[in-house]
C-alpha positions as CSV (number, residue, x, y, z in Angstrom):
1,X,0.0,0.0,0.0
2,X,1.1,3.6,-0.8
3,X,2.4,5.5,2.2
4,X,2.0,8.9,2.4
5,X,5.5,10.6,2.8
6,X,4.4,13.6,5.9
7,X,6.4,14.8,8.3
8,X,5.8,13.7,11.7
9,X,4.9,16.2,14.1
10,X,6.1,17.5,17.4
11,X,4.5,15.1,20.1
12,X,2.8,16.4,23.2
13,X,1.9,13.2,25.5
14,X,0.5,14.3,29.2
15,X,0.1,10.5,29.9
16,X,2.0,8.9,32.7
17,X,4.1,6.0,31.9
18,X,4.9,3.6,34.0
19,X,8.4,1.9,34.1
20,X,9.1,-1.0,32.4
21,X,10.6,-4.3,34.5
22,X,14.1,-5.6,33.0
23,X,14.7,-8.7,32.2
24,X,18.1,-10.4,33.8
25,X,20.5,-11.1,31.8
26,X,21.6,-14.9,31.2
27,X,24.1,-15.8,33.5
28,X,27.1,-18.8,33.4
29,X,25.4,-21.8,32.9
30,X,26.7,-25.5,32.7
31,X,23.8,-26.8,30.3
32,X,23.1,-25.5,27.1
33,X,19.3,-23.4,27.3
34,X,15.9,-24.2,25.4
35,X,12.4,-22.8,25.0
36,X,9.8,-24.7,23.7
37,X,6.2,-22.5,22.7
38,X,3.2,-24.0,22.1
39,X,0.4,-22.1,20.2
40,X,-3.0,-22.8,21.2
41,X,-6.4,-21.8,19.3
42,X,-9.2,-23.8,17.3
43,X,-8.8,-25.1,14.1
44,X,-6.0,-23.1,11.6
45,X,-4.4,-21.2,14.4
46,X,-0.9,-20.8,13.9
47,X,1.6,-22.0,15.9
48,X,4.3,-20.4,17.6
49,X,8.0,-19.9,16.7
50,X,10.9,-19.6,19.4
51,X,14.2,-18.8,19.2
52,X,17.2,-20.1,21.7
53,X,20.3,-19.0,21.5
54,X,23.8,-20.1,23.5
55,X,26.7,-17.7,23.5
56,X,30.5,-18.5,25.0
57,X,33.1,-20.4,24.3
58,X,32.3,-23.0,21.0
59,X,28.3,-21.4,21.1
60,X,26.3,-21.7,18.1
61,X,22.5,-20.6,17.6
62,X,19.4,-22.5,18.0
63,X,17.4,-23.0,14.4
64,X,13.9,-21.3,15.1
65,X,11.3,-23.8,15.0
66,X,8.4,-23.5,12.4
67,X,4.6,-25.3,13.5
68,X,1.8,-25.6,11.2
69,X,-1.5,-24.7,11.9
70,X,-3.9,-26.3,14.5
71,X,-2.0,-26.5,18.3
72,X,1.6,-26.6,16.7
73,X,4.6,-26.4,19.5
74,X,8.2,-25.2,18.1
75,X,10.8,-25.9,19.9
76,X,14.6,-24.3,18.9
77,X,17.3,-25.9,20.5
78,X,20.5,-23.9,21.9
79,X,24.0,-24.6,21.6
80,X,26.3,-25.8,24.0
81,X,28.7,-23.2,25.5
82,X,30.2,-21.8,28.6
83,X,27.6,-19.3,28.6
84,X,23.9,-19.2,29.5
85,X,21.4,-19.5,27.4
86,X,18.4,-17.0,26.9
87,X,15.1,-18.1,24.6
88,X,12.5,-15.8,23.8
89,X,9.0,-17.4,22.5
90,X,6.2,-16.0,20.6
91,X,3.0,-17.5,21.3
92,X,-0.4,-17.0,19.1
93,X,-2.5,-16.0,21.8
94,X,-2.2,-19.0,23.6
95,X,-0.2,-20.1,26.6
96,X,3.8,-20.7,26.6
97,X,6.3,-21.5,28.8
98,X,10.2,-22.0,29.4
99,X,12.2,-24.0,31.8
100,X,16.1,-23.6,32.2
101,X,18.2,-25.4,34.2
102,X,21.8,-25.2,35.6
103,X,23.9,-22.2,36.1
104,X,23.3,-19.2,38.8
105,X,21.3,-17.8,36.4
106,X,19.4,-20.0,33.3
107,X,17.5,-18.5,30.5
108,X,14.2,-16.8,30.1
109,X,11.3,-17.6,28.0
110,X,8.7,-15.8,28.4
111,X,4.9,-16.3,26.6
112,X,2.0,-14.0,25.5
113,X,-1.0,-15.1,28.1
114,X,0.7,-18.3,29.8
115,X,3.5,-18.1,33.0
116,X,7.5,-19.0,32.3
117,X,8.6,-20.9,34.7
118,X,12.2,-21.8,35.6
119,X,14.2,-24.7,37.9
120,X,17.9,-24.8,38.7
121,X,19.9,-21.7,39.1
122,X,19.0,-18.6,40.1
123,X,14.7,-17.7,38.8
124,X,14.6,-15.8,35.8
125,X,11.5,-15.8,34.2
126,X,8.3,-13.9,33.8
127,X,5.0,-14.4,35.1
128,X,2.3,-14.5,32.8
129,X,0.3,-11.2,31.6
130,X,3.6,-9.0,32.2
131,X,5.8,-11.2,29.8
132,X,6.9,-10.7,26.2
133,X,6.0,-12.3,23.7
134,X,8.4,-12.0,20.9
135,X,11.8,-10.5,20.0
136,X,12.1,-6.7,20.0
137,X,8.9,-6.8,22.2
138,X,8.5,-4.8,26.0
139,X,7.1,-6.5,28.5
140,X,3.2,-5.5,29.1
141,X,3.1,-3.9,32.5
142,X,0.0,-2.8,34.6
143,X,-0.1,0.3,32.7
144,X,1.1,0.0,29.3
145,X,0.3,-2.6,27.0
146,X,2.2,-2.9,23.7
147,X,1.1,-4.2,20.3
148,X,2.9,-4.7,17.2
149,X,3.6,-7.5,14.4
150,X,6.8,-9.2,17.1
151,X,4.2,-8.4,20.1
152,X,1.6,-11.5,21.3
153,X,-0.9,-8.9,20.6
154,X,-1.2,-7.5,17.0
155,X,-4.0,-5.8,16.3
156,X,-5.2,-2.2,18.2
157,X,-8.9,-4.5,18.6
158,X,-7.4,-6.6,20.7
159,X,-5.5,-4.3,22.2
160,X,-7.9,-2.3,23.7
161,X,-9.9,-5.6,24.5
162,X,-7.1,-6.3,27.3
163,X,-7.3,-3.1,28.9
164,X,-8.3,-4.5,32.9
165,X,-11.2,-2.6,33.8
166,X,-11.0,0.4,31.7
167,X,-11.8,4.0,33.4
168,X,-10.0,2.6,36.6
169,X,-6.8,3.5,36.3
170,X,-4.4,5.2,33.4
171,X,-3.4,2.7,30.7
172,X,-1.7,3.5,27.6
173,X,-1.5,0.8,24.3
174,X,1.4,1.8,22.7
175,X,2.7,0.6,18.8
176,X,5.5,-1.7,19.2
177,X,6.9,-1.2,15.5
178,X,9.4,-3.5,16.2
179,X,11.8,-2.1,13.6
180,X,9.4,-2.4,10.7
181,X,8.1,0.9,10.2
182,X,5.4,1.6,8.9
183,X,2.9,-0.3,11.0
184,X,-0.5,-0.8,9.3
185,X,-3.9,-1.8,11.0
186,X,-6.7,-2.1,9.0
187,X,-9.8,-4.9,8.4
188,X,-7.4,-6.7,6.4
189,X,-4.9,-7.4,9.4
190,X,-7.6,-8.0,11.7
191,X,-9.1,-4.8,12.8
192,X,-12.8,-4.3,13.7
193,X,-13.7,-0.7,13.0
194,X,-14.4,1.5,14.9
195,X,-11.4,1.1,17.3
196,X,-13.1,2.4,20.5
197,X,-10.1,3.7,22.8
198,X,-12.2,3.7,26.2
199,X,-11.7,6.1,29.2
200,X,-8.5,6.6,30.7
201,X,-6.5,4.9,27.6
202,X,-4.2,6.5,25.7
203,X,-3.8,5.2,22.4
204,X,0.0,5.7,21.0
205,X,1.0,5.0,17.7
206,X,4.6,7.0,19.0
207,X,4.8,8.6,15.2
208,X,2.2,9.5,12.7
209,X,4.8,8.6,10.0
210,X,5.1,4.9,11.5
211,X,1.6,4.3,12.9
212,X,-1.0,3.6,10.0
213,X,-4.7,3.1,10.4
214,X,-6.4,1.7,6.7
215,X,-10.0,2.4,7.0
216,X,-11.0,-0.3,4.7
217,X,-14.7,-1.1,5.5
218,X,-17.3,-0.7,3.3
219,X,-19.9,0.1,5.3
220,X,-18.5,3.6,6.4
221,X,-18.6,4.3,9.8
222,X,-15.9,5.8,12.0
223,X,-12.4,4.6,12.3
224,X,-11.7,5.4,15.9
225,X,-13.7,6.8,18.7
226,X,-12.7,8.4,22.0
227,X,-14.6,7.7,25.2
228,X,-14.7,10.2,27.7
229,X,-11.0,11.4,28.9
230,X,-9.2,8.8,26.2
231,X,-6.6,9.9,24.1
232,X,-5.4,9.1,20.9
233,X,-1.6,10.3,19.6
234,X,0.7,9.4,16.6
235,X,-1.3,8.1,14.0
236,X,-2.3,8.5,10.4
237,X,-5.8,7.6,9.7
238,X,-6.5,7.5,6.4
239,X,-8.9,5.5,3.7
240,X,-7.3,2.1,2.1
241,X,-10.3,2.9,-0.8
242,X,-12.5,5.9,-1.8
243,X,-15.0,5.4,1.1
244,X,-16.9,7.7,3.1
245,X,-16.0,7.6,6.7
246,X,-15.2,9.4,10.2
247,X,-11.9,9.9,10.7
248,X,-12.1,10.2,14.8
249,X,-15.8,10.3,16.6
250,X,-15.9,11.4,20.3
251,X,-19.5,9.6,21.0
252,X,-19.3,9.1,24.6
253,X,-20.1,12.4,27.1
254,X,-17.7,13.2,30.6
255,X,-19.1,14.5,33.7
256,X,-18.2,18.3,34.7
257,X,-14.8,18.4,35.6
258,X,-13.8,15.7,34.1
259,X,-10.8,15.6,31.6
260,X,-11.5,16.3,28.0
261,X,-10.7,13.8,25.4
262,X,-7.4,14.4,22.9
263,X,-6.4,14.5,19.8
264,X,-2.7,15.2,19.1
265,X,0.2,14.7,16.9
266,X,-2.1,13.1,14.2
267,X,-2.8,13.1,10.4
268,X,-6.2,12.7,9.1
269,X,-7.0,12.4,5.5
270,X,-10.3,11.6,4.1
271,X,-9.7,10.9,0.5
272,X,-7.0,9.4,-1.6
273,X,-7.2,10.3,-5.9
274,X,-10.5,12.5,-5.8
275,X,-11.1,14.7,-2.6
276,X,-15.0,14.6,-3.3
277,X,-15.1,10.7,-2.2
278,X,-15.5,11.5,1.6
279,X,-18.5,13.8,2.3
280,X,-17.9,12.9,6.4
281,X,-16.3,14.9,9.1
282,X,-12.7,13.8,9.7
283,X,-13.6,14.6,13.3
284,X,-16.8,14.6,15.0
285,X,-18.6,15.2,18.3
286,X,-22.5,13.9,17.7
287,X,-25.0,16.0,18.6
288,X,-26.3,13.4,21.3
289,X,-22.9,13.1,23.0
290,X,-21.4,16.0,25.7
291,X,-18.0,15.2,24.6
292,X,-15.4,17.0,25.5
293,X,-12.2,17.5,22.9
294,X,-9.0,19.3,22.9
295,X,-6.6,18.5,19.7
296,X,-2.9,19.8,19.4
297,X,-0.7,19.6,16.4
298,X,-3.0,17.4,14.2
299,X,-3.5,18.4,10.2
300,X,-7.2,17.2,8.6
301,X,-7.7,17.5,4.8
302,X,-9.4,15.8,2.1
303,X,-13.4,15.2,4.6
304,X,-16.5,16.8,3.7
305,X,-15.8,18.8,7.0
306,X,-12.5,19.1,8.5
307,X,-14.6,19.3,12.0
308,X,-18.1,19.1,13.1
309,X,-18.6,19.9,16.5
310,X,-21.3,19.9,18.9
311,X,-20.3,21.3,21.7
312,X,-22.6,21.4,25.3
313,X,-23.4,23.9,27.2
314,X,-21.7,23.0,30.6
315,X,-18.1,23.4,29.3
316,X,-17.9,26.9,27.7
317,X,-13.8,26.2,26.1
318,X,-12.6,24.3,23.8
319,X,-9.2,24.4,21.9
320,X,-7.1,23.8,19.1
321,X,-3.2,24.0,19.3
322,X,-1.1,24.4,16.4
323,X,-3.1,22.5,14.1
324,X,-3.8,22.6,10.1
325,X,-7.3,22.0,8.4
326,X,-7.1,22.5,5.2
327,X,-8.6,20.7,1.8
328,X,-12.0,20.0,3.0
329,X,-15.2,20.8,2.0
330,X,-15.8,23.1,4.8
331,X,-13.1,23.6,7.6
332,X,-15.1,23.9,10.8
333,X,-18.7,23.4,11.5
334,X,-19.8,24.7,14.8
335,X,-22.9,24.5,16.6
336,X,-24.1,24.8,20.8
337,X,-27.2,25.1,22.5
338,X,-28.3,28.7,21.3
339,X,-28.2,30.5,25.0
340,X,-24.6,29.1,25.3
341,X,-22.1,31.3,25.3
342,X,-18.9,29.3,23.6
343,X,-15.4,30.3,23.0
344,X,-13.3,28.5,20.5
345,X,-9.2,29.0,21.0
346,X,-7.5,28.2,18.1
347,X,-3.7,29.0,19.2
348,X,-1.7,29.2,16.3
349,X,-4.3,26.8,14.4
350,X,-4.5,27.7,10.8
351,X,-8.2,26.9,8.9
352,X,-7.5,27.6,4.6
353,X,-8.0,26.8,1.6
354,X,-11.0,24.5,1.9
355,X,-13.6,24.8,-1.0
356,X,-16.5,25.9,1.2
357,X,-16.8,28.3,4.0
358,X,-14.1,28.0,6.4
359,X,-15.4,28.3,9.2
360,X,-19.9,28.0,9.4
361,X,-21.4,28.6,12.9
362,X,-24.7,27.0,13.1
363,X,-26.1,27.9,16.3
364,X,-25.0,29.1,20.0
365,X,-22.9,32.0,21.0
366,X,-19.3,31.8,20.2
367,X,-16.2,33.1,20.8
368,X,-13.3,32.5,18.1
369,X,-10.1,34.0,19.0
370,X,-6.9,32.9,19.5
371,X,-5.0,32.7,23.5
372,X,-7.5,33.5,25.6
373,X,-7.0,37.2,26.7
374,X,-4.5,37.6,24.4
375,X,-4.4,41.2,22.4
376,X,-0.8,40.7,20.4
377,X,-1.9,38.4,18.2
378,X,1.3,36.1,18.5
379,X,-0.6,33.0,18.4
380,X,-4.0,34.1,16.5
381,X,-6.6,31.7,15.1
382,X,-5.7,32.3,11.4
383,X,-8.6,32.1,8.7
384,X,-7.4,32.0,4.8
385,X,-7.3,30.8,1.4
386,X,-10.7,31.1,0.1
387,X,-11.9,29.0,-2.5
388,X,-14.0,31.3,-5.0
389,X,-16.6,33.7,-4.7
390,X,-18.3,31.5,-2.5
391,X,-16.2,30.3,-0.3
392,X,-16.2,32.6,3.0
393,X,-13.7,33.4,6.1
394,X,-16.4,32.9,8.9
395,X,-20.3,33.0,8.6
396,X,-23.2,33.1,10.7
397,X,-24.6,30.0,8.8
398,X,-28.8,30.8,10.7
399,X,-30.3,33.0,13.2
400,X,-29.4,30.9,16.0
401,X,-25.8,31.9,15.9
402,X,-23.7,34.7,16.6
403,X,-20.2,35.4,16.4
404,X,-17.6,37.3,17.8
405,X,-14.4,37.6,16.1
406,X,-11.3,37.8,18.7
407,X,-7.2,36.8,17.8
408,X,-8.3,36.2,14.2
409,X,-5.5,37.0,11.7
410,X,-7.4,37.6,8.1
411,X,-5.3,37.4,5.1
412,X,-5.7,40.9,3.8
413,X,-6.0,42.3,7.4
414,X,-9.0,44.4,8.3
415,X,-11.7,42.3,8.3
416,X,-13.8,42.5,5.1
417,X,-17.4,41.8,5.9
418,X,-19.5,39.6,3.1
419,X,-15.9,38.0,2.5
420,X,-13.9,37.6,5.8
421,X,-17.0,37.1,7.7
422,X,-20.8,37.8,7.8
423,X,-24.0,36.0,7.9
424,X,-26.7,34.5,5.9
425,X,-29.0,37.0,6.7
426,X,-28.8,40.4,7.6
427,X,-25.8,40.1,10.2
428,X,-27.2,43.1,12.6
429,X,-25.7,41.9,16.1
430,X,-24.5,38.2,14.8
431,X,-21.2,39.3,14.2
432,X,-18.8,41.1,16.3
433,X,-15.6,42.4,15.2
434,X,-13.7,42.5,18.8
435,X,-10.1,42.7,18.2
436,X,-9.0,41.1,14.9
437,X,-5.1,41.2,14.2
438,X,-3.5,43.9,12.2
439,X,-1.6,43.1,8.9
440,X,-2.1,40.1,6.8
441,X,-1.3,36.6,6.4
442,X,1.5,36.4,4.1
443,X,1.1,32.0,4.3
444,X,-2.7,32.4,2.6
């Protein structure tokens, strides 16, 4: 599959990792070390492969097993040497174990879901849940679980399936590239869309140029959504096929005071050869959701709207930092409860060049500007690049809406109104023109 050839952006992760156990290193054994895997499943599973190897004096390297499908056990046997031995093992999702023997310290083999176990010398091994699975794998701890194509777990489905009790307690399921970048997840390698991240999980694809979702289903839908105070950093989304589809849906609503969900460090395209194939948001907030969602350094192109968001009453902020929407059919559609008063920060977020209106407000009472408080317009909300006659900077789409216009930098400047911003009917008291930036945009 064509991969797109973007530049990674900066990464902002507020998520707390927790540290990773080490495993010992092999220590001088008498006896030469094994591990033996055995994948379990129904019918065609595959088996697992393991590799043992011996190093000191006259070592050599274990062969690594190969099993066929059904329960097939591999077993790869290590060389004799004055050195211990050390075996990792790759299970398919079934249980494994390792035994060594001899020496003050034998060698480890360690299994997705099952327990190593160890006899003679010194312990060494893993218990099961926290053990690795494969070469060039981390261990899984209590708080981060890892998944990649050397990792038990390979697919973001599963992933997210192993969280313990989600909403109890941080977790983060982080891509495990394992030195194959880039890293594809899509229907074909065993995704079911959507991938729901749930609360208190961050998902981390590490780097958006690495971390590839392939919306490939049919039937449409959303790719990923975020339950309340989830998180989701480090990944391209984007269609395997013309298709119509969410890029990122935050369905599910937080209390007040809870943590927002986030968006950051992300790429989001909606279309591949013809832009007019997607006519869905690439990131949406339902109007029957109270979702809450901040996004940092993310870039959306190529969706019918770049973002369509709902936004309730009890939280009266929301922001966007740093990021690029550009390429849509319209950049941002906004709408709120009509008596809600709303303010939209877009530090140093750039909305251009999209065919339709930049930026439509439905309905509420909002605030677009750029830092809060801010009067320099360092870091303004920047509104450009429009696409015809038609295409507008910000508009008062209905009479349910009004607008006032903070830390907006417009490309020419002053504010023009019936171009930089306006209404669909006479504007009156819809639009405000608070404190726009001085000079123009030289980037539009």
């Amino acid at each position: 599959m064509r991969r797109h050839g973007w530049i990674a952006l900066a990464s902002l992760c507020a998520c707390q990792i927790l540290p990773l156990p080490v495993l010992p290193d092999a220590g001088n054994g008498s006896s030469a070390g094994s591990a033996t895997s055995t994948g379990s499943g129904a019918g065609s599973s595959t088996g697992s492969t393991s590799l043992g190897e011996a190093t000191g004096a006259g070592s050599t390297t274990g062969r690594p097993g190969t099993a066929g499908s059904g329960n097939g056990t591999s077993t790869a046997g290590g060389g004799s040497g004055t050195g211990g031995s050390t075996g990792l093992a790759s299970s398919g999702g079934g249980s494994s174990s390792g035994a060594t023997s001899g020496g003050s310290a034998g060698s480890t083999a360690t299994g997705g879901s099952g327990a190593a176990s160890t006899s003679g010398g010194s312990p060494s091994g893993t218990s099961g849940g926290s053990s690795t699975g494969g070469t060039g794998c981390p261990a899984n701890t209590s708080g981060t679980i890892y998944v990649g194509p050397c990792c038990p777990i390979q697919t973001l489905t599963a992933a997210m399936a192993a969280v313990p009790n989600p909403g109890s307690a941080p977790v983060t399921v982080r891509v495990e590239p394992c030195g194959a970048c880039p890293v594809v997840f899509s229907s074909d390698a065993g995704e079911t869309f959507p991938i729901n991240v749930p609360t208190w999980v961050t998902l981390d694809g590490t780097d958006a140029g690495c971390a590839f979702i392939d919306f490939d289903s049919p039937d449409g839908g959303a790719a990923v959504t975020l339950q309340g105070q989830s998180a989701i950093d480090g990944f391209t989304i984007e269609p395997a096929f013309d298709v119509s589809f969410v890029g990122i849906a935050c369905d599910t609503g937080t209390g007040p005071g809870d943590y927002p969900a986030n968006i950051q460090d992300c790429v989001l395209v909606g279309g591949r050869g013809s832009v007019a194939s997607n006519d869905l948001p690439g990131v949406s907030t339902p109007s029957q959701a109270t979702c809450i969602l901040e996004m940092s350094h993310t870039s959306i192109q190529r969706f019918g709207m770049g973002i369509d968001l709902y936004w309730p009453a009890a939280y009266p902020t929301m922001s966007l930092t740093n990021c690029d929407v550009s390429d849509n059919g319209v950049g941002l559609e906004l709408w709120a409860p009509q008596t809600a008063a709303q303010t939209l920060v877009g530090t140093s977020t750039w909305v251009h060049d999209n065919r339709g209106d930049q930026i439509d407000v439905n309905s509420g009472a909002w605030t677009l500007t750029g830092v809060s408080g801010a009067s320099s317009c360092q870091t303004p909300l920047i509104v450009s690049g429009y696409q015809g006659s038609s295409s507008k900077g910000i508009w008062a789409v209905s009479s349910n809406a009004t607008v006032t216009i903070g830390d907006v930098q417009f490309p020419d400047g002053t504010p023009v109104e019936g171009t930089d911003y306006g209404c669909s009917s006479s504007c009156g008291s819809q639009v405000t023109i608070a404190d726009p930036c001085d000079g123009g945009f030289d980037g539009g």
